[in-house]
Predicted model as a PDB file, atoms N, CA, C, CB and O in Angstrom, pLDDT in the B-factor column:
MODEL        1                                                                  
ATOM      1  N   UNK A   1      97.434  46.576 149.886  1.00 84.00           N  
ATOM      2  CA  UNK A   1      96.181  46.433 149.166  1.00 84.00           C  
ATOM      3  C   UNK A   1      95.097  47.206 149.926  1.00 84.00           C  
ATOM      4  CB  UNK A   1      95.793  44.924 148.999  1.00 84.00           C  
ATOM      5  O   UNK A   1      95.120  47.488 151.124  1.00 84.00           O  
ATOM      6  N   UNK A   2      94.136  47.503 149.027  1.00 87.00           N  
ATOM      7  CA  UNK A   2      92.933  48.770 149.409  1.00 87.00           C  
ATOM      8  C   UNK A   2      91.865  47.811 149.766  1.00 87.00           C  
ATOM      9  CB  UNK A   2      92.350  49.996 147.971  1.00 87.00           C  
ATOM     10  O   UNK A   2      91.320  47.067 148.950  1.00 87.00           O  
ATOM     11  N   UNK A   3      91.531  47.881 151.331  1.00 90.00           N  
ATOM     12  CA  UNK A   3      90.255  47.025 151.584  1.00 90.00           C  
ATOM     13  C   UNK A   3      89.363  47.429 152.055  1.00 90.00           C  
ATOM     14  CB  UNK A   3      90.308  46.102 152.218  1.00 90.00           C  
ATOM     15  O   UNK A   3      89.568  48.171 153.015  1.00 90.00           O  
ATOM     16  N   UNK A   4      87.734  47.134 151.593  1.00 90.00           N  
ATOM     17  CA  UNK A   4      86.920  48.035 152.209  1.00 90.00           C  
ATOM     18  C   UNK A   4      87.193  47.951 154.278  1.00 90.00           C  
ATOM     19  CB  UNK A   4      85.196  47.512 151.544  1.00 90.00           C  
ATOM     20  O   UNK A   4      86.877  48.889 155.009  1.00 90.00           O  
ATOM     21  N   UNK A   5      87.781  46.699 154.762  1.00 92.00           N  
ATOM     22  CA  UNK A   5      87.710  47.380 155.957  1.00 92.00           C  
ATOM     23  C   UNK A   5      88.639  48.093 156.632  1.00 92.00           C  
ATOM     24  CB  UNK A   5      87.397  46.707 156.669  1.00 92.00           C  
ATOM     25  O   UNK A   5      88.500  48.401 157.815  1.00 92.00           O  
ATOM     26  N   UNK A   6      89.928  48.485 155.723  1.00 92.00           N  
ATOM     27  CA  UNK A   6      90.943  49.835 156.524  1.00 92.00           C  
ATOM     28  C   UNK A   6      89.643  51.367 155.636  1.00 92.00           C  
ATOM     29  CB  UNK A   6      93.637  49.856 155.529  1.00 92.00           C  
ATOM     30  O   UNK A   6      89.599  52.551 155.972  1.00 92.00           O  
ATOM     31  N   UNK A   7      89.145  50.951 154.972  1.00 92.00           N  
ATOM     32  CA  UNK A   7      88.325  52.243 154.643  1.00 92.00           C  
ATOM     33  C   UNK A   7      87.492  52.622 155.629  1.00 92.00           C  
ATOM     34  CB  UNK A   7      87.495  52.142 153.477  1.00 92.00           C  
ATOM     35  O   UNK A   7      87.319  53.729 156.139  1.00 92.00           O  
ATOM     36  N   UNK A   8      86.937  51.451 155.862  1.00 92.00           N  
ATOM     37  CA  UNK A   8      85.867  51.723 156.814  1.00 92.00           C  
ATOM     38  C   UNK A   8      86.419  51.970 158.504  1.00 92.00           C  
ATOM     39  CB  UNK A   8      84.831  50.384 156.681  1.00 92.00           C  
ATOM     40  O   UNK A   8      85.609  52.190 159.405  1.00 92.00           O  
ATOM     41  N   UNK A   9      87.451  51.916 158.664  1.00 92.00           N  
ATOM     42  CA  UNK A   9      88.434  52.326 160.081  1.00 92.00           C  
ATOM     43  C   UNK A   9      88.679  53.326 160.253  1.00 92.00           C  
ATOM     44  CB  UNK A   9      89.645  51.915 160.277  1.00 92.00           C  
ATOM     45  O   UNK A   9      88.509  53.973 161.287  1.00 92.00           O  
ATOM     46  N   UNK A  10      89.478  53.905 158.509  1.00 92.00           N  
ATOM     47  CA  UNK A  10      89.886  55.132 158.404  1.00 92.00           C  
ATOM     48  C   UNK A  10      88.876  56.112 158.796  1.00 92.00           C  
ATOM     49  CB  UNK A  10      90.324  55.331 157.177  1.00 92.00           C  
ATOM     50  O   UNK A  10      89.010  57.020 159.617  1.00 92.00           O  
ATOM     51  N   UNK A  11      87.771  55.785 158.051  1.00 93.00           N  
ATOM     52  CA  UNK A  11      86.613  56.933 158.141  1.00 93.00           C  
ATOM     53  C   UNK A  11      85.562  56.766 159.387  1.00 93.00           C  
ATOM     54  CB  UNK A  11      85.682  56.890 156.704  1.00 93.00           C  
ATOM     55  O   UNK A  11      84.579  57.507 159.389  1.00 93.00           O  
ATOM     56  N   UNK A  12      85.733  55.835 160.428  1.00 93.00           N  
ATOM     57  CA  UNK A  12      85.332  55.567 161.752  1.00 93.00           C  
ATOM     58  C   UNK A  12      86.158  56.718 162.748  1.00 93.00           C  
ATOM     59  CB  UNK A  12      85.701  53.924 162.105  1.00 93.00           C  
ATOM     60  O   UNK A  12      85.803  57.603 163.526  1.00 93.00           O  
ATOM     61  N   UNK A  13      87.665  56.089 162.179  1.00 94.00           N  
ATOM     62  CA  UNK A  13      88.897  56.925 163.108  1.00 94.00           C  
ATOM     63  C   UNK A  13      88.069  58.565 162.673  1.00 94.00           C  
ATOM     64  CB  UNK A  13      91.143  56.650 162.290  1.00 94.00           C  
ATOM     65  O   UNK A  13      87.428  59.053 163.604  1.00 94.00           O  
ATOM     66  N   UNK A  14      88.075  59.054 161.862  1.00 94.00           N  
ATOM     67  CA  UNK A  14      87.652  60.412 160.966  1.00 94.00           C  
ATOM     68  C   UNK A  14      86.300  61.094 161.728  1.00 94.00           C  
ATOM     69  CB  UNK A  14      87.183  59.921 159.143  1.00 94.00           C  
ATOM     70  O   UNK A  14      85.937  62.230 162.032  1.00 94.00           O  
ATOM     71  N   UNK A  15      85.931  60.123 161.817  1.00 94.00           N  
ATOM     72  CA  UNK A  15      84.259  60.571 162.718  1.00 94.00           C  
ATOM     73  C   UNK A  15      84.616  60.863 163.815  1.00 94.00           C  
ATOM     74  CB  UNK A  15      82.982  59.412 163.013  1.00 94.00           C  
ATOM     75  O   UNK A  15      84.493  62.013 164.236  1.00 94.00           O  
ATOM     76  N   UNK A  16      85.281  59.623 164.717  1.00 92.00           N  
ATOM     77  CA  UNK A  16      85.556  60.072 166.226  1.00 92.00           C  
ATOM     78  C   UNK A  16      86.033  60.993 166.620  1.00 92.00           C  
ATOM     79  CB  UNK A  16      86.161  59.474 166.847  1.00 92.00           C  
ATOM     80  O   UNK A  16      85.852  61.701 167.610  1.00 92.00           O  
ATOM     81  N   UNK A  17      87.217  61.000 165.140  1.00 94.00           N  
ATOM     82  CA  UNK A  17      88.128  62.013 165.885  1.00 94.00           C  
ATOM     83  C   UNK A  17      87.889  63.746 165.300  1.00 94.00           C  
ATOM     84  CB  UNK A  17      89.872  61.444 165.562  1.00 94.00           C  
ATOM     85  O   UNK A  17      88.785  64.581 165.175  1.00 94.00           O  
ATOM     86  N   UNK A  18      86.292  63.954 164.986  1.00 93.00           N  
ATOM     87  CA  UNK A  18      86.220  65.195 164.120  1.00 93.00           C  
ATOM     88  C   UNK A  18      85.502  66.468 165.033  1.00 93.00           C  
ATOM     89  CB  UNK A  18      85.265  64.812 162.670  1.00 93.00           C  
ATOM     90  O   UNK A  18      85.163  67.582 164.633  1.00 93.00           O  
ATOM     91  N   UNK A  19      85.390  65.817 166.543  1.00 94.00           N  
ATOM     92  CA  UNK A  19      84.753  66.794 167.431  1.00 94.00           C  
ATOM     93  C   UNK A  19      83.288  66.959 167.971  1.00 94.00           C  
ATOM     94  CB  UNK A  19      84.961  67.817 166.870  1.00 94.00           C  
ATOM     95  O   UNK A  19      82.808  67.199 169.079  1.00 94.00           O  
ATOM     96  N   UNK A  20      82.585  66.638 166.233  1.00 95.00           N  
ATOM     97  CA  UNK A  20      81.261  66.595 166.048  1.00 95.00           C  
ATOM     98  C   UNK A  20      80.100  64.892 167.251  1.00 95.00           C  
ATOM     99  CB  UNK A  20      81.351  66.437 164.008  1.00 95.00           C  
ATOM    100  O   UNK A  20      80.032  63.670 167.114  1.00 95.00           O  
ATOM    101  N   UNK A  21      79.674  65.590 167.940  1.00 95.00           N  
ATOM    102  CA  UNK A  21      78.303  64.370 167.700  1.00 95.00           C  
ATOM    103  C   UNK A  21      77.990  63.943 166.764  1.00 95.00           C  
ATOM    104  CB  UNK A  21      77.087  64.612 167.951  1.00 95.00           C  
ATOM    105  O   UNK A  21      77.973  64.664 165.766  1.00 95.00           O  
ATOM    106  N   UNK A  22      77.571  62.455 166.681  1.00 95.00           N  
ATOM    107  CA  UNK A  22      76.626  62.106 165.800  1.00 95.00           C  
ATOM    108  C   UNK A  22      75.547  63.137 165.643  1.00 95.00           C  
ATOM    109  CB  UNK A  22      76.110  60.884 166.172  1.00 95.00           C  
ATOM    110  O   UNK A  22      75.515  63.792 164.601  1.00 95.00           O  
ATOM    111  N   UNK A  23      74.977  63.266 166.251  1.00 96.00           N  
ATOM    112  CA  UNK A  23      73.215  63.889 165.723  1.00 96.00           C  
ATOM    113  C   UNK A  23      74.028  65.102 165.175  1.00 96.00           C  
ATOM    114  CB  UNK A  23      71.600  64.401 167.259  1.00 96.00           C  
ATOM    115  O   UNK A  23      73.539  65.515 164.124  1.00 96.00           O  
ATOM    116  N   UNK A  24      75.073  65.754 165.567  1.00 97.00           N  
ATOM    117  CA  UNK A  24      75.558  66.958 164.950  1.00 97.00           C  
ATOM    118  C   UNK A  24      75.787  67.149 163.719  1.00 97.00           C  
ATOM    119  CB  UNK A  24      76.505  67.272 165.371  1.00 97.00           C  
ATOM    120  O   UNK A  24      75.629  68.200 163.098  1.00 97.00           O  
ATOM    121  N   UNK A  25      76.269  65.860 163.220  1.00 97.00           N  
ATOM    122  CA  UNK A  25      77.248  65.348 162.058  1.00 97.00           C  
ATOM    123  C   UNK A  25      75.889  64.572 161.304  1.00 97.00           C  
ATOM    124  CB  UNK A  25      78.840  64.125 162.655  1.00 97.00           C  
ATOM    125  O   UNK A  25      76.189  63.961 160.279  1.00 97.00           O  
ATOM    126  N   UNK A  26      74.627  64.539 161.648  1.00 97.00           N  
ATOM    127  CA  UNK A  26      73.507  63.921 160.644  1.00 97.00           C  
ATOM    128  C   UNK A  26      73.468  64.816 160.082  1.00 97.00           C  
ATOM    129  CB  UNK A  26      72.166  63.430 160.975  1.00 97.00           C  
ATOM    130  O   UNK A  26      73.732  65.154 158.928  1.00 97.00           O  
ATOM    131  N   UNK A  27      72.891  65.534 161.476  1.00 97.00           N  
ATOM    132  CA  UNK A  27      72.182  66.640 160.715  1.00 97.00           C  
ATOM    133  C   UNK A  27      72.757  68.049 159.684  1.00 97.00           C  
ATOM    134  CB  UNK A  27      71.507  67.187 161.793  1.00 97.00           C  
ATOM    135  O   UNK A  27      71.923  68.868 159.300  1.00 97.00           O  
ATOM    136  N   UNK A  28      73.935  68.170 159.389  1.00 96.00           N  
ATOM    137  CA  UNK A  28      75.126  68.644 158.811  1.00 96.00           C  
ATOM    138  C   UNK A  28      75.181  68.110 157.426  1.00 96.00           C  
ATOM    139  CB  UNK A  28      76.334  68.259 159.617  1.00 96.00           C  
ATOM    140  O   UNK A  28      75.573  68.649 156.391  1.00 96.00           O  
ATOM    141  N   UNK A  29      74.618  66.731 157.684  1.00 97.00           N  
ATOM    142  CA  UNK A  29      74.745  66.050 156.568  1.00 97.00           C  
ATOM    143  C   UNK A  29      73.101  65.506 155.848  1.00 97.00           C  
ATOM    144  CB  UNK A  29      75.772  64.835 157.017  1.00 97.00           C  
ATOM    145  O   UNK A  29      72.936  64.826 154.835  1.00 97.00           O  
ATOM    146  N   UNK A  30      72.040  66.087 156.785  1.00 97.00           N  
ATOM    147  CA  UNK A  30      70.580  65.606 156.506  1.00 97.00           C  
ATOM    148  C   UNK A  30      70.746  64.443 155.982  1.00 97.00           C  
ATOM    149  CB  UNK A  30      69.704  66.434 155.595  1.00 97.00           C  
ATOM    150  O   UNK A  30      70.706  64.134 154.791  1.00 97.00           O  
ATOM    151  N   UNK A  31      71.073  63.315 157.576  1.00 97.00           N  
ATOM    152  CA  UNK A  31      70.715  61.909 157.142  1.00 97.00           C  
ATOM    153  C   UNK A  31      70.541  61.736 158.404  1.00 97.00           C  
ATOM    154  CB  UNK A  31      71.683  60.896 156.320  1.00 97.00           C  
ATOM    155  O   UNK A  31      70.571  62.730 159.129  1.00 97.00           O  
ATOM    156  N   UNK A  32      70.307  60.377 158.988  1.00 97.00           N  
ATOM    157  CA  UNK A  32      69.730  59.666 160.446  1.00 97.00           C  
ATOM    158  C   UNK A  32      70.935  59.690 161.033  1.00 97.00           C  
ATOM    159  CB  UNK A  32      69.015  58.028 160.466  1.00 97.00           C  
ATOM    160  O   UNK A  32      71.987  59.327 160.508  1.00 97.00           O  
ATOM    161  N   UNK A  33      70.781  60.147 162.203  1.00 96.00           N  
ATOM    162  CA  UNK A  33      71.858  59.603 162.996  1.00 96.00           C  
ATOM    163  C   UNK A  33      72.503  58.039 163.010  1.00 96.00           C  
ATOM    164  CB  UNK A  33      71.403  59.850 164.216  1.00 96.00           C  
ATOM    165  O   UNK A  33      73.689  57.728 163.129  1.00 96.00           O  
ATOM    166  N   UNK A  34      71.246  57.099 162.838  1.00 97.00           N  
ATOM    167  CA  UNK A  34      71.860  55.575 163.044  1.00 97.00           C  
ATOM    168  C   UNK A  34      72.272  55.610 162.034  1.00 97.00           C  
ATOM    169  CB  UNK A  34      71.093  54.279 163.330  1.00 97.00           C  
ATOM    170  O   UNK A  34      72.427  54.437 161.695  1.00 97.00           O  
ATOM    171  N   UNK A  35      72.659  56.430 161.053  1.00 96.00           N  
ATOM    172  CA  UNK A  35      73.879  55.799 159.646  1.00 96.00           C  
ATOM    173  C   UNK A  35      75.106  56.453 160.161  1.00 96.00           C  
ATOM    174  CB  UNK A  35      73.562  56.458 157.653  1.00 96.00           C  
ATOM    175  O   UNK A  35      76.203  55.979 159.865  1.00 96.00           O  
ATOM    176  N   UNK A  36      75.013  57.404 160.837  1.00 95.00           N  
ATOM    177  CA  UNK A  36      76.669  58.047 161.159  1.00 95.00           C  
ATOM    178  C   UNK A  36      76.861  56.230 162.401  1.00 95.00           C  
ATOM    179  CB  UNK A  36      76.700  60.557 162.496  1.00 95.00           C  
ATOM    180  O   UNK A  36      77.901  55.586 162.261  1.00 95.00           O  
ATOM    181  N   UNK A  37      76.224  55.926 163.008  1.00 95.00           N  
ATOM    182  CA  UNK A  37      76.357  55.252 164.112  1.00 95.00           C  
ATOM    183  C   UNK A  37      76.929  53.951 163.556  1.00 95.00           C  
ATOM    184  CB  UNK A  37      75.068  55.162 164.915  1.00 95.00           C  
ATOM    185  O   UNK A  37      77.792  53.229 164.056  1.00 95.00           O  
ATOM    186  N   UNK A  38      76.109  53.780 162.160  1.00 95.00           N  
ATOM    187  CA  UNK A  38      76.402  52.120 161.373  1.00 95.00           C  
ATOM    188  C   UNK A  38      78.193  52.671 160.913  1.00 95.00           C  
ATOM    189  CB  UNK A  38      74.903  51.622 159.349  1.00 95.00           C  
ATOM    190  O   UNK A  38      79.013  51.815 161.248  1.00 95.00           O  
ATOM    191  N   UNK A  39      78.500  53.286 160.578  1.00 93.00           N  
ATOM    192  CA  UNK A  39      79.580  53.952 159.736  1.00 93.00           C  
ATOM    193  C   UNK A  39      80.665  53.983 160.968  1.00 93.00           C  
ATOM    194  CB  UNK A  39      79.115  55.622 158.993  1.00 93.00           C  
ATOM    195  O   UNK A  39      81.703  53.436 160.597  1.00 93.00           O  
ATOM    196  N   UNK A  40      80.722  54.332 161.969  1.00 92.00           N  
ATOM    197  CA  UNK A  40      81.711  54.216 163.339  1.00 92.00           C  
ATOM    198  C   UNK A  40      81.475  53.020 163.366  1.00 92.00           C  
ATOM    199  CB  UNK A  40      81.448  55.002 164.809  1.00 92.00           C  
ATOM    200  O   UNK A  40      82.340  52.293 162.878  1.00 92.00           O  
ATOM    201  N   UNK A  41      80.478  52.504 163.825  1.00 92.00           N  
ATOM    202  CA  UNK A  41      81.117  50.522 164.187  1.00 92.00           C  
ATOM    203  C   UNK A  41      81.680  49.899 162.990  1.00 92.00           C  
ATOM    204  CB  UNK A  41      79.663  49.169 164.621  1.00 92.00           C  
ATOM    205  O   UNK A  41      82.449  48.946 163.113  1.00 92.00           O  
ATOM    206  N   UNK A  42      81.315  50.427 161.683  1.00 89.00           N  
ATOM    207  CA  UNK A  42      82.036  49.634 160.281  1.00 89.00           C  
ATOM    208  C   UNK A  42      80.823  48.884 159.670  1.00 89.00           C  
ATOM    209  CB  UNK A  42      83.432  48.341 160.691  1.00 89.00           C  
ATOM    210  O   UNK A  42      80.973  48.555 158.494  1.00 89.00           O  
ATOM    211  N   UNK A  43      79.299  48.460 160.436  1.00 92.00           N  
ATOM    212  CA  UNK A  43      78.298  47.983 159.663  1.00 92.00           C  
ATOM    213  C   UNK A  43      77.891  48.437 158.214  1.00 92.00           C  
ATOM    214  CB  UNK A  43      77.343  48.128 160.386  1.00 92.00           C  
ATOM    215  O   UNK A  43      77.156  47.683 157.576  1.00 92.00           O  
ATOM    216  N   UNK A  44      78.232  49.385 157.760  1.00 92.00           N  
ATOM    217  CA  UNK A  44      78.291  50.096 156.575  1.00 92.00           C  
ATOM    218  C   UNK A  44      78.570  51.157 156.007  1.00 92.00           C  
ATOM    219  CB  UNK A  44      77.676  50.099 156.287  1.00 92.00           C  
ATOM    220  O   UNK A  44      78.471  52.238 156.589  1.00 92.00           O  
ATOM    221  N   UNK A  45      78.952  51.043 154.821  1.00 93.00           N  
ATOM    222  CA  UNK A  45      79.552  52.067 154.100  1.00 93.00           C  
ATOM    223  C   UNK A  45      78.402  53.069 153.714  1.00 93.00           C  
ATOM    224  CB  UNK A  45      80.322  51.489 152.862  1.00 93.00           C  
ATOM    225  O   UNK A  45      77.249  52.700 153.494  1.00 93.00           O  
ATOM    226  N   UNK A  46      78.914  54.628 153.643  1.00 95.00           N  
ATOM    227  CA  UNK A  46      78.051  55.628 153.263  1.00 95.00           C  
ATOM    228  C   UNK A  46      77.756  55.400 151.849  1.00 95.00           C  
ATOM    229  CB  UNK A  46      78.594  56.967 153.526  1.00 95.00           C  
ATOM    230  O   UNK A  46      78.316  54.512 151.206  1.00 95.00           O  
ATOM    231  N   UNK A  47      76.597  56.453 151.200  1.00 95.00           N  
ATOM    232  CA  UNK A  47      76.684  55.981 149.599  1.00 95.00           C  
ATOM    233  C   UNK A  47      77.722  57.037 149.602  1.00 95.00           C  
ATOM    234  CB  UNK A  47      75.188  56.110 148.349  1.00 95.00           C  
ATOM    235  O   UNK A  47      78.298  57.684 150.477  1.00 95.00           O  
ATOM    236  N   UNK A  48      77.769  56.958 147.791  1.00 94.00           N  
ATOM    237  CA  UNK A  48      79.545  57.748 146.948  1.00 94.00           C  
ATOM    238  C   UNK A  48      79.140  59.498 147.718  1.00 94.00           C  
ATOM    239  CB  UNK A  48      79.560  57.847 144.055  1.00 94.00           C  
ATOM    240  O   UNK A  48      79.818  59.939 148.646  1.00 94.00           O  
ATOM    241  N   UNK A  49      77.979  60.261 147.127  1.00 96.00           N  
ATOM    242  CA  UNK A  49      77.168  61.491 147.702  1.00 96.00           C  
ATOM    243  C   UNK A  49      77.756  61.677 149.062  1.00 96.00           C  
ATOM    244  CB  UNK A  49      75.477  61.248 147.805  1.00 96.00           C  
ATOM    245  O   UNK A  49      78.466  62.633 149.377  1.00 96.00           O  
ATOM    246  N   UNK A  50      77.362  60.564 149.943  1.00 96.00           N  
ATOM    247  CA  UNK A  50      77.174  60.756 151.635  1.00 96.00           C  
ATOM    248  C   UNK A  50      78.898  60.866 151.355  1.00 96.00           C  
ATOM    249  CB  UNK A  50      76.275  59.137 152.953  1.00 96.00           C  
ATOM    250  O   UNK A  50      79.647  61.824 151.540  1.00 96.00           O  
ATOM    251  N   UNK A  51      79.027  60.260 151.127  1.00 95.00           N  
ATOM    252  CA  UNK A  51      80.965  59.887 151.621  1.00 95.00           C  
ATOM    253  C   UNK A  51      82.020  61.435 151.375  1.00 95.00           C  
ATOM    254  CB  UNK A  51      81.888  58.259 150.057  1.00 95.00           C  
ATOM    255  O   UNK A  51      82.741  62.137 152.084  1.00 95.00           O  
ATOM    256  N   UNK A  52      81.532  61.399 149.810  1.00 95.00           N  
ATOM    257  CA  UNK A  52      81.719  63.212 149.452  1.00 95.00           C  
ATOM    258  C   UNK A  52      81.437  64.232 150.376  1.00 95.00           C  
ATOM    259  CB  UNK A  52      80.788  63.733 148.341  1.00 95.00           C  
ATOM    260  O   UNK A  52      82.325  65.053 150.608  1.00 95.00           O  
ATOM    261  N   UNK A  53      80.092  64.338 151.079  1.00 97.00           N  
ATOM    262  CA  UNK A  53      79.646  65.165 151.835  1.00 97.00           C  
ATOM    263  C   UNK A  53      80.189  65.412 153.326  1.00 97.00           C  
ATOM    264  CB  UNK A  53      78.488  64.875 151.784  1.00 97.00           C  
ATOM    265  O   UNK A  53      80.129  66.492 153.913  1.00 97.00           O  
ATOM    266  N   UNK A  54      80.912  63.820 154.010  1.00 95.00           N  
ATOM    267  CA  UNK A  54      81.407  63.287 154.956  1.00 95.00           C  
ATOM    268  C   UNK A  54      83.271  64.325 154.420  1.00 95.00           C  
ATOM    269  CB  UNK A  54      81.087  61.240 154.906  1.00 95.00           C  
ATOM    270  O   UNK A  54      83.707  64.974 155.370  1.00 95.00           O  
ATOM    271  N   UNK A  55      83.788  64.376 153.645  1.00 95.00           N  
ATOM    272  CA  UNK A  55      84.895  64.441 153.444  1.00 95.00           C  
ATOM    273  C   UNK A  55      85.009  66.284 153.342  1.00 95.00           C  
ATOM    274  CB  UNK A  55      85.250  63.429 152.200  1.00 95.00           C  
ATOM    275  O   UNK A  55      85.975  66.982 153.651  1.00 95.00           O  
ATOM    276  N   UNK A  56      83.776  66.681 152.846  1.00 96.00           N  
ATOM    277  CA  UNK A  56      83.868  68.498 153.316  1.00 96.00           C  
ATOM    278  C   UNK A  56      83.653  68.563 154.551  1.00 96.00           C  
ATOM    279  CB  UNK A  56      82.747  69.620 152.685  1.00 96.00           C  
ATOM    280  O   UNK A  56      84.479  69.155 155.246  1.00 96.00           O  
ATOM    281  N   UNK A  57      82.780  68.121 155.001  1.00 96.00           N  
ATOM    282  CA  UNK A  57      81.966  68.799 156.721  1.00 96.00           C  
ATOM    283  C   UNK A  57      82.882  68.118 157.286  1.00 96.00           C  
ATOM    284  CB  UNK A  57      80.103  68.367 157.431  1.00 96.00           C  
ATOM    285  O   UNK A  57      82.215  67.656 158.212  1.00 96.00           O  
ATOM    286  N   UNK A  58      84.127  67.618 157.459  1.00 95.00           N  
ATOM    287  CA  UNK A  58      84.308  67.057 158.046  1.00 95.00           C  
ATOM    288  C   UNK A  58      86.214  67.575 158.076  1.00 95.00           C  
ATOM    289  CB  UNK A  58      83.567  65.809 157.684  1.00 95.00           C  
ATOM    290  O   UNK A  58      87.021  67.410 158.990  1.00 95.00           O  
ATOM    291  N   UNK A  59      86.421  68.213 156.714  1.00 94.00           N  
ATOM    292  CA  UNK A  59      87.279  68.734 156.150  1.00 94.00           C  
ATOM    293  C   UNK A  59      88.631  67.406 155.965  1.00 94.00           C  
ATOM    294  CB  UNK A  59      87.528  70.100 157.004  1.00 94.00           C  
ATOM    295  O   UNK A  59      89.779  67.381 156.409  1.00 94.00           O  
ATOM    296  N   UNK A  60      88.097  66.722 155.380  1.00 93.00           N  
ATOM    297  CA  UNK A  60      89.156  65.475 154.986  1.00 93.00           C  
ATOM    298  C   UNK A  60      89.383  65.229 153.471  1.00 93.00           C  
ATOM    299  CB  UNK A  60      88.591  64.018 155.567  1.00 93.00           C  
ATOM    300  O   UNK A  60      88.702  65.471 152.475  1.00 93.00           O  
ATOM    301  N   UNK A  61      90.811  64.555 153.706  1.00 93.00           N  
ATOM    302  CA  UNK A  61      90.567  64.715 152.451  1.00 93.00           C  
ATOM    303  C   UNK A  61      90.435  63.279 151.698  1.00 93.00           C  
ATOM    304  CB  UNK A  61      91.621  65.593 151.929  1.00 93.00           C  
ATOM    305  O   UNK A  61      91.199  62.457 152.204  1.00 93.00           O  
ATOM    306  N   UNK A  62      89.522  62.669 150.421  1.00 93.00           N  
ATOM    307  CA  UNK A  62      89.136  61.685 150.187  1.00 93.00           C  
ATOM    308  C   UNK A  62      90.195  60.658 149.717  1.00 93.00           C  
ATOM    309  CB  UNK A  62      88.214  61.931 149.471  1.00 93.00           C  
ATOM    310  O   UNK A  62      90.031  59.440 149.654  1.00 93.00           O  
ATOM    311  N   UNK A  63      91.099  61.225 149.459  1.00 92.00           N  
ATOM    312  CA  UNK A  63      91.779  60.296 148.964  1.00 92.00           C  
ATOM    313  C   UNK A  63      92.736  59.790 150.653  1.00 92.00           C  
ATOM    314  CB  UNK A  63      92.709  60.987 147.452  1.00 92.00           C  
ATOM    315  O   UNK A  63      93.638  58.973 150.470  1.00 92.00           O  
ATOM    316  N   UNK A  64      92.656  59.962 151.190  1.00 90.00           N  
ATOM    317  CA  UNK A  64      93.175  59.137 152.803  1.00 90.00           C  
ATOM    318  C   UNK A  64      92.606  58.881 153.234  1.00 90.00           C  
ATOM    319  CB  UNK A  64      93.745  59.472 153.836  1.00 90.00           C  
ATOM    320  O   UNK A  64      92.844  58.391 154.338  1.00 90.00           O  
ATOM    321  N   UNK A  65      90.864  59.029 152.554  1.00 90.00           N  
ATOM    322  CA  UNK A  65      89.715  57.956 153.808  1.00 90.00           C  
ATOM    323  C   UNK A  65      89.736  56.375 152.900  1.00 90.00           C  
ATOM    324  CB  UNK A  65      87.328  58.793 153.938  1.00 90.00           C  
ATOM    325  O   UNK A  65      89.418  55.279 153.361  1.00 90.00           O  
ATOM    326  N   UNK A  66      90.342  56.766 151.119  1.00 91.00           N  
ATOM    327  CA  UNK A  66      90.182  55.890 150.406  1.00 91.00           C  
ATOM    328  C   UNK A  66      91.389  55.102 150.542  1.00 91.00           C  
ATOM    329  CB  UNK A  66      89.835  56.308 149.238  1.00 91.00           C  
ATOM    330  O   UNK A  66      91.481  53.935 150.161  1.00 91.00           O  
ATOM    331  N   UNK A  67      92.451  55.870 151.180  1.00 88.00           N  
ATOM    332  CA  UNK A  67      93.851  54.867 150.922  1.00 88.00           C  
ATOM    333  C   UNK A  67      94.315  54.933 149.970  1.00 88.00           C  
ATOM    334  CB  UNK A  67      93.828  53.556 150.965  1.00 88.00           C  
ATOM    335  O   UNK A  67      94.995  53.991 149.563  1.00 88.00           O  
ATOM    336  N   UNK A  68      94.119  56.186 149.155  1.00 88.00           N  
ATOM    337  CA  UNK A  68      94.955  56.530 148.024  1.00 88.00           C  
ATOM    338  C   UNK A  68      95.615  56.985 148.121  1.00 88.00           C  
ATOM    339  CB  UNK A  68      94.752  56.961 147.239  1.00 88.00           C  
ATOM    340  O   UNK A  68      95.405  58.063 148.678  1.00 88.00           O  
ATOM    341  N   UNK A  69      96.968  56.702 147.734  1.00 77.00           N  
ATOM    342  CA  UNK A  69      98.068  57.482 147.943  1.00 77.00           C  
ATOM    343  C   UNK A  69      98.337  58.589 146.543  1.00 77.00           C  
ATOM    344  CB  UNK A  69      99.320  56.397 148.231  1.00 77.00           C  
ATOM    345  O   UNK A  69      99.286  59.373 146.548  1.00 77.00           O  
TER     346      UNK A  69                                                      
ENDMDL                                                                          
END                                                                             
């Protein structure tokens, strides 16, 4: 089953492991750093836009941050 918190792991794991800084990866994405920061600990989900935008710059692909097989 698809739960928001293996989503929110997946796309934590995705951040850490993408090279980028935070402030690198805001500003890439023109948003605050403390939302890339809320999004690694799991305090919250990006909106649908941010998440899209997270899945180019980041070169992932959405359907394995979603757990879609």
């Amino acid at each position: 089953m698809i739960t928001l918190d293996l989503i929110k792991t997946k796309l934590a794991e995705a951040i850490k492991n993408s090279g980028l800084t935070q402030t690198e990866l805001a500003q890439k994405l023109n948003i605050r750093q403390s939302n890339i920061s809320h999004y690694v600990k799991g305090d919250k989900m990006p909106a649908l836009d941010t998440l899209a935008n997270l899945c180019v710059v980041l070169d992932l692909d959405a359907n394995e941050i979603l757990c879609v097989k």
